[in-house]
DSSP file (Angstrom, degrees, kcal/mol; ACC not computed):
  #  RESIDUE AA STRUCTURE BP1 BP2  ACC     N-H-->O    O-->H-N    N-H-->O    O-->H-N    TCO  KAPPA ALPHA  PHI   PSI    X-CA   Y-CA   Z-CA
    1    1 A X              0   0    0      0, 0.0     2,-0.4     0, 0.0    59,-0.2   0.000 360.0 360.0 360.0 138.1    6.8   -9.0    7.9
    2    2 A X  E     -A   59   0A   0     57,-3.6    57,-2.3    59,-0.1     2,-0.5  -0.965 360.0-142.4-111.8 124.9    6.8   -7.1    4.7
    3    3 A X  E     +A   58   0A   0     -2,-0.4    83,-3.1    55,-0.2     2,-0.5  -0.675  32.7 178.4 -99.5 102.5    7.3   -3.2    4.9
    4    4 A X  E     -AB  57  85A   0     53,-2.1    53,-2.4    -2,-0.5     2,-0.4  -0.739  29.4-147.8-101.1 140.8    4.9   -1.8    2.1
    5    5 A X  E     -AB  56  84A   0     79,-3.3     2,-0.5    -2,-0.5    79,-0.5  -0.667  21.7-159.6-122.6 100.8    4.1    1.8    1.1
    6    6 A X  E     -AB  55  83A   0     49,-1.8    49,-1.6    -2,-0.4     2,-0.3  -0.419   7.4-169.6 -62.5  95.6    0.5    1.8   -0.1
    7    7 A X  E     +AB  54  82A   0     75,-1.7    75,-3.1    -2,-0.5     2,-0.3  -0.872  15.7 179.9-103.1 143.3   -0.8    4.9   -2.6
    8    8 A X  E     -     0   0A   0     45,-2.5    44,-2.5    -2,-0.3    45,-0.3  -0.829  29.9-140.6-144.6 160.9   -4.4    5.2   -3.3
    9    9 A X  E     - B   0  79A   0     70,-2.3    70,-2.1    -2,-0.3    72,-0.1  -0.918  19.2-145.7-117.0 105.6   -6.8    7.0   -5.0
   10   10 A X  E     - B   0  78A   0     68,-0.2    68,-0.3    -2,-0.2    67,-0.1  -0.350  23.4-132.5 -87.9 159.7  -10.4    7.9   -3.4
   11   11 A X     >  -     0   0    0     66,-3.1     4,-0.9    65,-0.1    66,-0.1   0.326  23.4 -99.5 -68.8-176.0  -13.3    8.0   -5.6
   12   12 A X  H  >>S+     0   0    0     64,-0.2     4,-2.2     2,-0.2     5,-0.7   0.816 126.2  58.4 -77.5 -35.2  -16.3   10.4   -6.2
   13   13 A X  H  >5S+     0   0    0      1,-0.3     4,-1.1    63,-0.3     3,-0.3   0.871 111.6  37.9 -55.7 -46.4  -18.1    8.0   -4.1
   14   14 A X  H  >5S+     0   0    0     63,-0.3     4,-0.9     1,-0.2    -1,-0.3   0.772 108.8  56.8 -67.1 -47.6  -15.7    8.5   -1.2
   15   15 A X  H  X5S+     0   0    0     -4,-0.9     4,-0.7     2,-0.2    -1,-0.2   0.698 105.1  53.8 -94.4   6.9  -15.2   11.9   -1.5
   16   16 A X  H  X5S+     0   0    0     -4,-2.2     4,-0.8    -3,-0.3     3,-0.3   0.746 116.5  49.3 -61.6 -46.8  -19.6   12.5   -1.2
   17   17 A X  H  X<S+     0   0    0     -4,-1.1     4,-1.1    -5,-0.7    -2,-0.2   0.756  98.8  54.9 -76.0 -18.4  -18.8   10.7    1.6
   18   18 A X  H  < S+     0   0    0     -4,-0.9    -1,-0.3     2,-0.2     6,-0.2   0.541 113.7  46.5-138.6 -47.0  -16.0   12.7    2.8
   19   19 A X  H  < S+     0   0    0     -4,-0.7    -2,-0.2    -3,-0.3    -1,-0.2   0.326 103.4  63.4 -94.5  15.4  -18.5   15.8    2.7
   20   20 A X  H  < S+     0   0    0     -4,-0.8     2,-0.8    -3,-0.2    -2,-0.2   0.879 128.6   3.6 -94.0 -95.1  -21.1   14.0    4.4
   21   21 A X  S  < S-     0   0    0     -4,-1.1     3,-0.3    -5,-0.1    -2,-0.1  -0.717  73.5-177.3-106.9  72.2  -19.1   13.5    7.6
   22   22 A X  S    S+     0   0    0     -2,-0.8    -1,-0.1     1,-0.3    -4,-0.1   0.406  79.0  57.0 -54.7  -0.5  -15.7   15.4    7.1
   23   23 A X  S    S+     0   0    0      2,-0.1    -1,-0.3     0, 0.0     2,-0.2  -0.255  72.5 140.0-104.4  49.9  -14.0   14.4   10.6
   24   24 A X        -     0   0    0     -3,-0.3     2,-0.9    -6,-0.2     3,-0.2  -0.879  56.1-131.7 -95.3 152.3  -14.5   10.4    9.7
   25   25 A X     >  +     0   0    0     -2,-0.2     4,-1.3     1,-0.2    -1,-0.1  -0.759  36.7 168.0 -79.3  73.0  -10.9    8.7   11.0
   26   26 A X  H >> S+     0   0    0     -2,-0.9     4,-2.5     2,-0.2     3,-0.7   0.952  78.9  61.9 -72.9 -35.1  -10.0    6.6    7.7
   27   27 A X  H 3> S+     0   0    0      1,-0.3     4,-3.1     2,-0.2     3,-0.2   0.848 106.3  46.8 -54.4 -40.3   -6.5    6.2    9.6
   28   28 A X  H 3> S+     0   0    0      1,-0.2     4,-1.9     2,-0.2    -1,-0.3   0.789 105.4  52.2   9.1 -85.9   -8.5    4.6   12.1
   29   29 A X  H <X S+     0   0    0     -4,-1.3     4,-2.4    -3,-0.7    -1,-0.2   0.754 114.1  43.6 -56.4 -53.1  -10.1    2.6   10.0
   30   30 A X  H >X S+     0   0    0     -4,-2.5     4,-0.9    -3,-0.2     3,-0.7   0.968 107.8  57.8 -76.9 -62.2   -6.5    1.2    8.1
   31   31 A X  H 3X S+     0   0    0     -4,-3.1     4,-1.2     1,-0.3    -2,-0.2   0.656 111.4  37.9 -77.6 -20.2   -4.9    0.7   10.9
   32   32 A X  H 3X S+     0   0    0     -4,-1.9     4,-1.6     1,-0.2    -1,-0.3   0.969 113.6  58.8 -56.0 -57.1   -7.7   -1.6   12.1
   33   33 A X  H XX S+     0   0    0     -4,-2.4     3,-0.6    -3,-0.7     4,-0.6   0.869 111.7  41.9  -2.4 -72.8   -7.8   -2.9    8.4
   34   34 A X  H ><>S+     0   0    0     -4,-0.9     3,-4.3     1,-0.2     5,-0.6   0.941 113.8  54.2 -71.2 -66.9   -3.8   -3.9    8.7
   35   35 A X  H 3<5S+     0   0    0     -4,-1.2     3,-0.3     1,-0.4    -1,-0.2   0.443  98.7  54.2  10.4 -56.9   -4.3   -5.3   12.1
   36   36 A X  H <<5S+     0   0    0     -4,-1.6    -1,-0.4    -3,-0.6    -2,-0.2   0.657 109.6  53.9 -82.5 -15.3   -6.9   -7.6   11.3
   37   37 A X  T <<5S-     0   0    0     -3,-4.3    23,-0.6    -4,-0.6    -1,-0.2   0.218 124.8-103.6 -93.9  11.2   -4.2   -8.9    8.6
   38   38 A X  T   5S+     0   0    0     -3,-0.3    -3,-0.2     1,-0.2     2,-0.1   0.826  85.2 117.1  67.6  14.2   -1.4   -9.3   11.5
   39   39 A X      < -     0   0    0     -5,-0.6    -1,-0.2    20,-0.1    20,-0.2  -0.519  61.8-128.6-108.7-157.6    0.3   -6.3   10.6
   40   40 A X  E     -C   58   0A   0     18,-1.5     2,-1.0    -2,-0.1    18,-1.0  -0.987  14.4-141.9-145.5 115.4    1.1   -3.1   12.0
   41   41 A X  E     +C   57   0A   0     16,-0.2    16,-0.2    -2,-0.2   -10,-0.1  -0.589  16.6 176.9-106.5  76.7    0.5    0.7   10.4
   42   42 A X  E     +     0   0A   0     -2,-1.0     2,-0.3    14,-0.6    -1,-0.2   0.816  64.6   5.8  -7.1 -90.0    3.2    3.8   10.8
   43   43 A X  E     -     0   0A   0     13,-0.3    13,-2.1     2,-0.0     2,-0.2  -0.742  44.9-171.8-129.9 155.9    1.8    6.2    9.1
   44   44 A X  E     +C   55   0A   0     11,-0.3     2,-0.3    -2,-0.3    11,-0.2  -0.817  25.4 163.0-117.5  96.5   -1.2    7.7    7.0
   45   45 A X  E     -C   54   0A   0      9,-2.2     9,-0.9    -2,-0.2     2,-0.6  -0.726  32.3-136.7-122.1 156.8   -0.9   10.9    5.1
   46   46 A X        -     0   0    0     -2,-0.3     7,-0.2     7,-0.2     2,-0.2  -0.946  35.8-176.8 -96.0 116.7   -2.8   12.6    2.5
   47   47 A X        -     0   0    0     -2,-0.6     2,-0.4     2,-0.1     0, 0.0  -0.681  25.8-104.0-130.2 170.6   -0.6   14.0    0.0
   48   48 A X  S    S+     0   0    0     -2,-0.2     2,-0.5     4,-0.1     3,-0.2  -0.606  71.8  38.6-106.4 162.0   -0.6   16.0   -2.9
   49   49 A X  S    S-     0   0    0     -2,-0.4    -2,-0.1     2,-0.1     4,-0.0  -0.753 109.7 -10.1 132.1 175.5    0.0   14.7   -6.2
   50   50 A X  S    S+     0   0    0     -2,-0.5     2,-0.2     2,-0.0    -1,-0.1   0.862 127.7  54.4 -28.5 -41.0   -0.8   11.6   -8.5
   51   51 A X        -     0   0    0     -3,-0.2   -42,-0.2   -42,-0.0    -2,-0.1  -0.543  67.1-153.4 -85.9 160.8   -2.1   10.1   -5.1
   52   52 A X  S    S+     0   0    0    -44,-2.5     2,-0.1     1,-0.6   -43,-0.1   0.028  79.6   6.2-128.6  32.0   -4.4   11.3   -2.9
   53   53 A X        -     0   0    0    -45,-0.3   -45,-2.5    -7,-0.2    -1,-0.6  -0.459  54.1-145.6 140.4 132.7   -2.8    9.3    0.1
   54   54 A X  E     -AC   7  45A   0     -9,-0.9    -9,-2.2   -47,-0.2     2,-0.7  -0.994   6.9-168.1-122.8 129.0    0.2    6.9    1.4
   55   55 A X  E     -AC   6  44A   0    -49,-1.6   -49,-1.8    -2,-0.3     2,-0.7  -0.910   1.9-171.7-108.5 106.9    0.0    4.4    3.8
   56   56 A X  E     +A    5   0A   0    -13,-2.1   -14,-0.6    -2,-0.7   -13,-0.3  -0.828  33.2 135.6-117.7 115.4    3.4    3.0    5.1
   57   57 A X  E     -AC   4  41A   0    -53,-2.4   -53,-2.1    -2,-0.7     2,-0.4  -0.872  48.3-117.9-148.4-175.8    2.5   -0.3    7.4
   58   58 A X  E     -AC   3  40A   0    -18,-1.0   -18,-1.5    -2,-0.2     2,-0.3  -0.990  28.9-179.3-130.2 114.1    4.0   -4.0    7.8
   59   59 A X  E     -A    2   0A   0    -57,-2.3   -57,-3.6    -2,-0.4   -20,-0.1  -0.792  43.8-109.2-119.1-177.5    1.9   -6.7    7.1
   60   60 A X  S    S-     0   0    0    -23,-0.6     2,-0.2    -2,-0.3    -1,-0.1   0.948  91.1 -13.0 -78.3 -40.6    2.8  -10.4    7.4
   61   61 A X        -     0   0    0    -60,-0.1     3,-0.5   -59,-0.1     4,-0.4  -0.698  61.3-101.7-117.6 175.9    2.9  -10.8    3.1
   62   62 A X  S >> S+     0   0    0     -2,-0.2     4,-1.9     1,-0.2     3,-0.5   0.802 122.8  55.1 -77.7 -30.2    2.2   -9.6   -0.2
   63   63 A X  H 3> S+     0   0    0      1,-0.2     4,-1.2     2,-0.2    -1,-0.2   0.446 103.5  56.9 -70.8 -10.8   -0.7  -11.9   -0.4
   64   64 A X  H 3> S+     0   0    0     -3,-0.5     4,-1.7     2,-0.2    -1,-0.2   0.729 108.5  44.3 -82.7 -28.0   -1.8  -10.1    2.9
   65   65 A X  H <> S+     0   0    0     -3,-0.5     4,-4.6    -4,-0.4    -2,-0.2   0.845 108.6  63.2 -91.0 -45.1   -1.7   -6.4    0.9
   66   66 A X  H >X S+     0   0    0     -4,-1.9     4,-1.3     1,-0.2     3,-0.8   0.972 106.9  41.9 -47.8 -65.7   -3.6   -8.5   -2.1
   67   67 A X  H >X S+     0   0    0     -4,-1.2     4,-2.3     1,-0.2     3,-0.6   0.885 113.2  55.8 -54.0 -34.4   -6.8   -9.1    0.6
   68   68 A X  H 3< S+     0   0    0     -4,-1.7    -1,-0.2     2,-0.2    -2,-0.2   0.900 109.7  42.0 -22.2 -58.4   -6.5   -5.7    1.6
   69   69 A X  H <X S+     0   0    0     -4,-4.6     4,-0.9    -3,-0.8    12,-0.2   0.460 107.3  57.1-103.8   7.5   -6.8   -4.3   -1.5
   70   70 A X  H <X S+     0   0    0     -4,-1.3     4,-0.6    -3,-0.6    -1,-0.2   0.751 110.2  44.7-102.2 -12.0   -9.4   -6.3   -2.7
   71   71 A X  H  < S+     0   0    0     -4,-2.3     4,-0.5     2,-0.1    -2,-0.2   0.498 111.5  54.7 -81.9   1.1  -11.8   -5.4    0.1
   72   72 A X  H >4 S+     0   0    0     -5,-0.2     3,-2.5     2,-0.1     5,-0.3   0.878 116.9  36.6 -60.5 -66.8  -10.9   -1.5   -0.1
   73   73 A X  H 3< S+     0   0    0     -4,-0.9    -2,-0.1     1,-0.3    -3,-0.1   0.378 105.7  73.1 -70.1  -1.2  -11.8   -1.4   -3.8
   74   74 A X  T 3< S+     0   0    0     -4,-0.6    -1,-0.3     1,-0.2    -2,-0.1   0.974  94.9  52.7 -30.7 -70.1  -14.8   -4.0   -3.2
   75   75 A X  S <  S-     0   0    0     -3,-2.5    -1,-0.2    -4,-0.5    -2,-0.2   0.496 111.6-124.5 -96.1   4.3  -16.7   -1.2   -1.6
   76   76 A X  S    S+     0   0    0      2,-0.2   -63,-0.3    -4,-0.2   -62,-0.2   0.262  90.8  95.4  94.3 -12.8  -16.1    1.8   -5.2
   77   77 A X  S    S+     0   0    0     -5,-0.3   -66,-3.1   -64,-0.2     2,-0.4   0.864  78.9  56.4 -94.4  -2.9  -14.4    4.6   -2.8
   78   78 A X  E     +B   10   0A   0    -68,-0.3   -68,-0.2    -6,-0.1    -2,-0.2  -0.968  58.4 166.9 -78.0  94.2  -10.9    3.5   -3.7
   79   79 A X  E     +B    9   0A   0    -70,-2.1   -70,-2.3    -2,-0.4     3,-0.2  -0.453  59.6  25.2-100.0 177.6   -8.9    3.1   -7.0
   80   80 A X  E     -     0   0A   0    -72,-0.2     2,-1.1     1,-0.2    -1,-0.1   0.620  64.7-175.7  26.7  34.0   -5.3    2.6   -7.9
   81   81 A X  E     -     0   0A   0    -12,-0.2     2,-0.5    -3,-0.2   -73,-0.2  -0.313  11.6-177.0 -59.9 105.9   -4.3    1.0   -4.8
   82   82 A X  E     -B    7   0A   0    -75,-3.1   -75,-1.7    -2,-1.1     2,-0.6  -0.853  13.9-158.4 -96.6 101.2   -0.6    0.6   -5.4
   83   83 A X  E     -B    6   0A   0     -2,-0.5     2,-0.5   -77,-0.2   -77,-0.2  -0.840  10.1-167.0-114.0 132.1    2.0   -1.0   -3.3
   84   84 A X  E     -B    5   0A   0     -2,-0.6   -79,-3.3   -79,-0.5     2,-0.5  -0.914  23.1-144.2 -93.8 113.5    5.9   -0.6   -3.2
   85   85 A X  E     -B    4   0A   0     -2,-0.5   -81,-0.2   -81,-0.2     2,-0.2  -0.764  16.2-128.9-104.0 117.0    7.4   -3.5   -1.0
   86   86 A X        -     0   0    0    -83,-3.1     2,-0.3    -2,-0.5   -83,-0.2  -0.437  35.9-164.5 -63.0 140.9   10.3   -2.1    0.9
   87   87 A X        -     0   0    0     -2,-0.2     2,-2.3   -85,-0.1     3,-0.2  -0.918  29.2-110.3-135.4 151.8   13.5   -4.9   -0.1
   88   88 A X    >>  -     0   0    0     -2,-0.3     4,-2.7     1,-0.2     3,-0.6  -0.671  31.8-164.1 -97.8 110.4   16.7   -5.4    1.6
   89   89 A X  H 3> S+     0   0    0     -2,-2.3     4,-1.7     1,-0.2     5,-0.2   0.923  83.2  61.7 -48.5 -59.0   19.0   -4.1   -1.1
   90   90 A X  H 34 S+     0   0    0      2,-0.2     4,-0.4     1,-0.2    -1,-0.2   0.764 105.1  51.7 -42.5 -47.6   22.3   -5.6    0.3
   91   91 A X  H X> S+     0   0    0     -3,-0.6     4,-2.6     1,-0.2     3,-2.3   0.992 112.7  44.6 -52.2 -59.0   20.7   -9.4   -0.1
   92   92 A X  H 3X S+     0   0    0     -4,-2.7     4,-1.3     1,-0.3    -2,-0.2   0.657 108.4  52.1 -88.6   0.1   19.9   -8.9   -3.4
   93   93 A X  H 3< S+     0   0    0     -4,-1.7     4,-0.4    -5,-0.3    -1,-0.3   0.406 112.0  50.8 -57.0 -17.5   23.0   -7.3   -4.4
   94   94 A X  H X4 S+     0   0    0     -3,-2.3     3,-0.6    -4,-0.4     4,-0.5   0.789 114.7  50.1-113.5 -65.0   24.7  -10.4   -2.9
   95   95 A X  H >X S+     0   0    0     -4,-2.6     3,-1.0     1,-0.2     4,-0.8   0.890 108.7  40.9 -21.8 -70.4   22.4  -12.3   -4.9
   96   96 A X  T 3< S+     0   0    0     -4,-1.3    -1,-0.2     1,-0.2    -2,-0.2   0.660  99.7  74.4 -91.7 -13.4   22.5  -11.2   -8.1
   97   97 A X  T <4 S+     0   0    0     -3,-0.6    -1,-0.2    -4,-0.4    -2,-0.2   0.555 100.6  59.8 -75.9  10.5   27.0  -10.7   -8.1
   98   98 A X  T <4 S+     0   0    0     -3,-1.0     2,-0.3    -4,-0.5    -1,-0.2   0.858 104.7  41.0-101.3 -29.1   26.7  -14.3   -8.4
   99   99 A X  S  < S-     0   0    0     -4,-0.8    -1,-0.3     0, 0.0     2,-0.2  -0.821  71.0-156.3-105.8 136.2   24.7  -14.9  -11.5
  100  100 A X        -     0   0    0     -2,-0.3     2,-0.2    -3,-0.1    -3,-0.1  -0.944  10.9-160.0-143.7-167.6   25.1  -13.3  -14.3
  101  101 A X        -     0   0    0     -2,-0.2     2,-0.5     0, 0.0     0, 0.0  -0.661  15.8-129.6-141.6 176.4   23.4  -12.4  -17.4
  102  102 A X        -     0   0    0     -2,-0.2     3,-0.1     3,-0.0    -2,-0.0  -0.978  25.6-135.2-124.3 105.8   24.1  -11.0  -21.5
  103  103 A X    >   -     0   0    0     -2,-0.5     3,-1.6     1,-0.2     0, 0.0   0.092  44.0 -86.4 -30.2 155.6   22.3   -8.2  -22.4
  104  104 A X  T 3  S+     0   0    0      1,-0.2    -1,-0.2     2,-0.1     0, 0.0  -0.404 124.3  39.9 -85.5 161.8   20.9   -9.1  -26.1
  105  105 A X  T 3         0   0    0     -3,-0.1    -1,-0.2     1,-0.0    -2,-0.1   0.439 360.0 360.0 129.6 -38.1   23.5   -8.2  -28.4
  106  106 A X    <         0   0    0     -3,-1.6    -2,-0.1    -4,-0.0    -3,-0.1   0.201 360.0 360.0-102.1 360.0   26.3   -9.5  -26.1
């Protein structure tokens, strides 16, 4: 499983929709979303800032996040859907002290 944190941006179209029916459950709605992908969803907040919402969930791949995020932003209320893939630092630090590389210049 790969541990993502997901930032989005909803649309005009979404947010019409948003005053239409102001209780709708999008967390709901992802965690069924990751689910149906084999994953599993923490958390869903709205926040303020560049994003307008972060999504921290586990799905089985990156290619899993890909289908996600081409049926959010299929349907116009979604843009920038952005993902940050959580890594285990200590492997790739153990990784990378065996190779190394020459800046140019070097």
């Amino acid at each position: 499983m790969v541990k993502m944190y997901i930032m989005g941006n909803y649309t005009e179209k979404a947010f019409q929709g948003f005053l239409k029916d102001p209780t709708s459950d999008r967390k709901a709605v992802v965690e069924k979303l990751t689910q149906a992908m084999g994953g599993k969803m923490h958390s869903m907040d709205i926040v303020r800032g560049s994003y307008d919402f972060i999504v921290v969930n586990e799905v089985p791949s990156f290619d899993d996040f890909a289908a996600i995020k081409l049926v959010v932003e299929s349907t116009g209320a979604v843009k920038n859907l952005t993902a940050l893939e959580a890594i285990d630092f200590t492997k790739a630090t153990t990784k990378a002290a065996k190779i190394s590389y020459k800046a140019p210049g070097q």
